[in-house]
N, C-alpha and C positions, 0 to 999 in steps of 0.2 A: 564596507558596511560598518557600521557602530555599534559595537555589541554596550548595553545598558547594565550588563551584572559585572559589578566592579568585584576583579578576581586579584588575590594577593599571589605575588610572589611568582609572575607569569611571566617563562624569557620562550621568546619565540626563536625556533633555533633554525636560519635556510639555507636550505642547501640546493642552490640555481642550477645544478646542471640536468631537472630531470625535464626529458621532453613532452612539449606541449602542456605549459603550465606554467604562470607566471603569479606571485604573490606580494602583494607590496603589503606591507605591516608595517603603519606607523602608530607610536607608543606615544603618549602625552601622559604628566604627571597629575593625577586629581585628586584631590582631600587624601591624599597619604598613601595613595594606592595607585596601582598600574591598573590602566582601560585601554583598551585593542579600541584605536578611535575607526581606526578602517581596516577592512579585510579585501582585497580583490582577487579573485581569483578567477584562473582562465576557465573556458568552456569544460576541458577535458580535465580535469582535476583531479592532480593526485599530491598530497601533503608532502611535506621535508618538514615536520616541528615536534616538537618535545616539549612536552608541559613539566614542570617543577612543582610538586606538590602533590597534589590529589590529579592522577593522568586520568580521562576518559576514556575507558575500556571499548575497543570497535564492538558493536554489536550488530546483528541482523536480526530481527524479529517477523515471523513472515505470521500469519492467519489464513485458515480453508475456508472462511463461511461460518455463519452463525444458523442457528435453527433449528428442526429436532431431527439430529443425525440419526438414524438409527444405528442401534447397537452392531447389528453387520456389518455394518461402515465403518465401524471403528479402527478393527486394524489398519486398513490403505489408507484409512483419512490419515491417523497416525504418522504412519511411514511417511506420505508424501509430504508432509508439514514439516518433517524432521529432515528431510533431504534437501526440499528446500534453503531451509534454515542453512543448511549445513553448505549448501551451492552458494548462497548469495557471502558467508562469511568467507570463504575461501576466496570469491572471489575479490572481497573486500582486501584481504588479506597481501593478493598478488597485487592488485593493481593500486589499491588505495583509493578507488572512487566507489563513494556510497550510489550513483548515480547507477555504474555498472553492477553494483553486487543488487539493487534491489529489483532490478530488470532481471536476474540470470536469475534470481529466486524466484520471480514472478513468471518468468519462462517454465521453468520447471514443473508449476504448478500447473500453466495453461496445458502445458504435453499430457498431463493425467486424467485421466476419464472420470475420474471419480471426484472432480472438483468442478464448480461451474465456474467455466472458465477455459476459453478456448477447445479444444476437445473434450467435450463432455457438458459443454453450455448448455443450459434451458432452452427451450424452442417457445416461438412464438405460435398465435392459435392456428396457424396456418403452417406448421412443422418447421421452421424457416431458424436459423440459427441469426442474430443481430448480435453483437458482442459491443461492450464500450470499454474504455478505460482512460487513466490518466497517470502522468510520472510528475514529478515534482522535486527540484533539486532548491534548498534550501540557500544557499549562498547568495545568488543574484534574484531569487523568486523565476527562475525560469523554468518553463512547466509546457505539457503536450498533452492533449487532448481528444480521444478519436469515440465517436459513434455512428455505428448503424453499419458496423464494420461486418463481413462476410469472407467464409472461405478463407482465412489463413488464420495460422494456428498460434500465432502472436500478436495480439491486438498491440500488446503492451509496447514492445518494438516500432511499432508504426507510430503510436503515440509520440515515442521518445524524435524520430526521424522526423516528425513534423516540426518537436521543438527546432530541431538542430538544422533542418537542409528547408523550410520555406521561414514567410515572413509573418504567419498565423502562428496562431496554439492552440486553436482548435477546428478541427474538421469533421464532417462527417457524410454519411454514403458514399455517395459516387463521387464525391472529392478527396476525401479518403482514399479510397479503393486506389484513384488515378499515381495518388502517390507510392500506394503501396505495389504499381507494376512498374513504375518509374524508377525507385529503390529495388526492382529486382525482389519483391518476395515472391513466395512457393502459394502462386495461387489456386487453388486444390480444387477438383473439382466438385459441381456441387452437389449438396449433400454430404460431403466427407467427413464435416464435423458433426453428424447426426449420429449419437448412441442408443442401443438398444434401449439402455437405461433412462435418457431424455423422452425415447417416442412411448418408455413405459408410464413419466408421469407424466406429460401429456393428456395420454389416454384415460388416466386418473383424477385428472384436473376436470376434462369434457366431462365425466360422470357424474362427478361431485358439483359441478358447476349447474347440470340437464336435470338433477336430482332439488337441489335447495335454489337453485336460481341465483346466488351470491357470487360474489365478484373476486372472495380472495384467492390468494395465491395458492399454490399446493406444495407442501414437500418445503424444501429448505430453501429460501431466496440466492442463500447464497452466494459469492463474493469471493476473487481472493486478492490479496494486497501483503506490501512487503514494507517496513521504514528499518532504516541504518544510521549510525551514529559511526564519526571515525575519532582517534583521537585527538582532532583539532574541533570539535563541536561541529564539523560542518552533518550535514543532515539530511537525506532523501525519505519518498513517497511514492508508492507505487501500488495502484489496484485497477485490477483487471478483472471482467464478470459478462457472463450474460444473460445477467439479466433474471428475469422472473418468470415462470412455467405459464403458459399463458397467456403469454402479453399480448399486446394487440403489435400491428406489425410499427414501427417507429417508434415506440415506448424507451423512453430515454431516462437513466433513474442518475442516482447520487452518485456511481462510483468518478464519472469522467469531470463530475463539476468540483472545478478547486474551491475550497470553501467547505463544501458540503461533506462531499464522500474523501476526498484528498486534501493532504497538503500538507509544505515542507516549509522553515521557516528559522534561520539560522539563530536568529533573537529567542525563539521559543523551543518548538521540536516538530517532529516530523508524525501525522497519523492517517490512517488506513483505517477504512468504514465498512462493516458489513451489515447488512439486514432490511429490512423495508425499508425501499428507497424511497419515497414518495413521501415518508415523515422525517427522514434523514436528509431530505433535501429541504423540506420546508422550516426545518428546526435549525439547520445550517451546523450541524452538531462539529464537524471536525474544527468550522473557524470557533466554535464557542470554547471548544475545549481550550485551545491554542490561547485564546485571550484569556481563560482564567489563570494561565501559567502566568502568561507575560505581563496579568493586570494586579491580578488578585493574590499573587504568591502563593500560589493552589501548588502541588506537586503534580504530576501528570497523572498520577494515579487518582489521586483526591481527585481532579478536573473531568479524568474521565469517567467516575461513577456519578460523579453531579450534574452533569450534560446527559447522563441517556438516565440517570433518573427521571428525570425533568420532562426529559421526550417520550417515554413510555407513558410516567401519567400524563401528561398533555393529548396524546394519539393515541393510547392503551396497544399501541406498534411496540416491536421491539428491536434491538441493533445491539451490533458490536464493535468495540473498538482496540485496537493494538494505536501505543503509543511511543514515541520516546523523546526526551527534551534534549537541549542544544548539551545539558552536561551530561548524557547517557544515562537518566531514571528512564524507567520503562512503567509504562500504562496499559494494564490489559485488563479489560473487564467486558462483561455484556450481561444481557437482560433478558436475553434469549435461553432456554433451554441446555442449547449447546452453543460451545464457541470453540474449532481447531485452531492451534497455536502452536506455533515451536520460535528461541531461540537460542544462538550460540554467541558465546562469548566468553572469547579465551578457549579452552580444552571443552567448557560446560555448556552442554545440551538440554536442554528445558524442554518440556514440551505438556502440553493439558486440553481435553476436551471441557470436562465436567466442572462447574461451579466449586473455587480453590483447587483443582488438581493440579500438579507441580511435579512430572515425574521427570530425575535428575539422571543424566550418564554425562561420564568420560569419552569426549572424543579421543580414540588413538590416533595421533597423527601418522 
């Protein structure tokens, strides 16, 4: 692929023996400067390079959902945002593929009840768990797709399987489903992803709905998503959710549509969408962010407070966004009340709920 930001002083260093992955890097000389004319890299990707200069730091940055947490939530929201983090770097770390570290972070998140998102999803009006998501590996744009997923506890997973083992990249219910017994997942029985907690706002939702007759949603919409940087620039995306308290049954929102709720994108960076889906999808916020990097020379951060600016007063909806570009700046902002976040990178653990929180520790390795 052609990367467009002419970088000084860049020796590609390869090293061919690691298995399943192959890299062609050819260099051409332009106005005085060295440009990476093409990058290829195989399906299962994991780096052999070394930058000269300013190296890009691997990072994971994962998000729980935006909305108004409540303050009891804080601690486990915390914790599981920080673990994540800390699952998907590691596993950056071992394998080298952003692809793998933002699925094992996004795995992590779906296992915890207290995030929506695989065990502990929102239900629909009919108590019914629907789950969507989508993954997104920046280097070739190859991406997977799944809704109206049921009964297993990794949307995210099935998502990525679509990309890799059929000839789609997006499915959903019973075609879905089919692949997801085909690959041999744990399909649970049903009800299993139903928590106390989901059938409490629910019941919440029906009240307030029987009370004022209105349509919105209740509680935290909710969302979780994961993007990684290695230090070759390459770059993934990865959000998994289900969804919205209430929904009617088939309700399909922003996380699984690339463009919208995802996307990864070697030229630009990788971002993760949380909040009302239905103005997140029609405002197309994650492709807007991404072009104000790669048009506008916005920084990620700058692109993503001007893109949910924009869609808050436009919809008076609100969203969040985790970002990060092809040279490891990171984009974290939302509009919302609340926004869970954590990442790592290097030794340093980040992590904030609250509008600027920034609270810093030492990983012991």
């Amino acid at each position: 692929m052609q990367f467009r930001h002419s970088i000084q002083h860049i020796i590609g260093v390869m090293r061919q023996s690691i298995n399943d992955f192959v890299i062609q890097c050819f260099i051409m000389l332009q106005c005085s400067s060295i440009s990476v004319v093409s990058l290829i890299l195989s399906k299962n990707l994991r780096q052999a390079c070394n930058l000269v200069g300013t190296p890009i730091q691997p990072t994971v940055l994962v998000h729980g959902g935006s909305g108004n947490i409540a303050d009891v939530k804080l601690p486990k929201i915390r914790i599981g945002v920080k673990r994540a983090a800390r699952i998907g770097f590691d596993v950056l770390q071992r394998t080298g593929s952003v692809l793998d570290a933002v699925e094992q972070a996004v795995n992590s998140l779906e296992e915890d009840g207290n995030f929506n998102a695989g065990y502990g999803s929102a239900l629909t009006y009919e108590s019914q768990v629907e789950m969507d998501a989508a993954i997104m590996h920046g280097a070739q744009l190859e991406a997977g797709c799944v809704s109206l997923v049921r009964d297993i506890i990794h949307p995210i997973t099935l998502a990525r399987r679509i990309m890799e083992k059929t000839r789609h990249r997006y499915l959903a219910g019973e075609g879905a489903m089919r692949i997801a017994a085909a690959e041999g997942f744990d399909i649970l029985p049903k009800g299993a992803l139903v928590t106390a907690a989901s059938l409490e706002s629910l019941a919440k939702f029906k009240e307030i709905l029987n009370k004022t007759g209105g349509s919105d949603s209740y509680g935290s919409p909710g969302t979780v998503g994961a993007v990684a940087v290695d230090a070759c620039g390459n770059v993934a995306a990865a959000t998994s959710t289900g969804g919205i308290t209430g929904k009617l049954p088939g309700r399909i929102g922003d996380s699984p549509v690339l463009g919208a709720g995802t996307y990864a994108d070697n030229e630009s960076g990788a971002v993760s969408a949380t909040g009302h889906g239905e103005s997140i999808m029609r405002f197309n916020v994650v492709s807007r962010v991404l072009a104000l990097v790669h048009h506008s020379n916005c920084t990620i951060q700058q692109a993503a407070e001007q893109v949910l600016g924009e869609m808050t007063k436009r919809f008076n909806e609100t969203a969040g966004i985790i970002a990060i570009d092809h040279l490891g700046q990171l984009g974290i902002y939302f509009t919302s009340q609340r926004m869970s976040w954590a990442y790592q990178r290097g030794t340093e653990l980040h992590c904030g709920v609250d509008p600027d929180e920034d609270e810093f520790e030492i990983v012991i390795q």
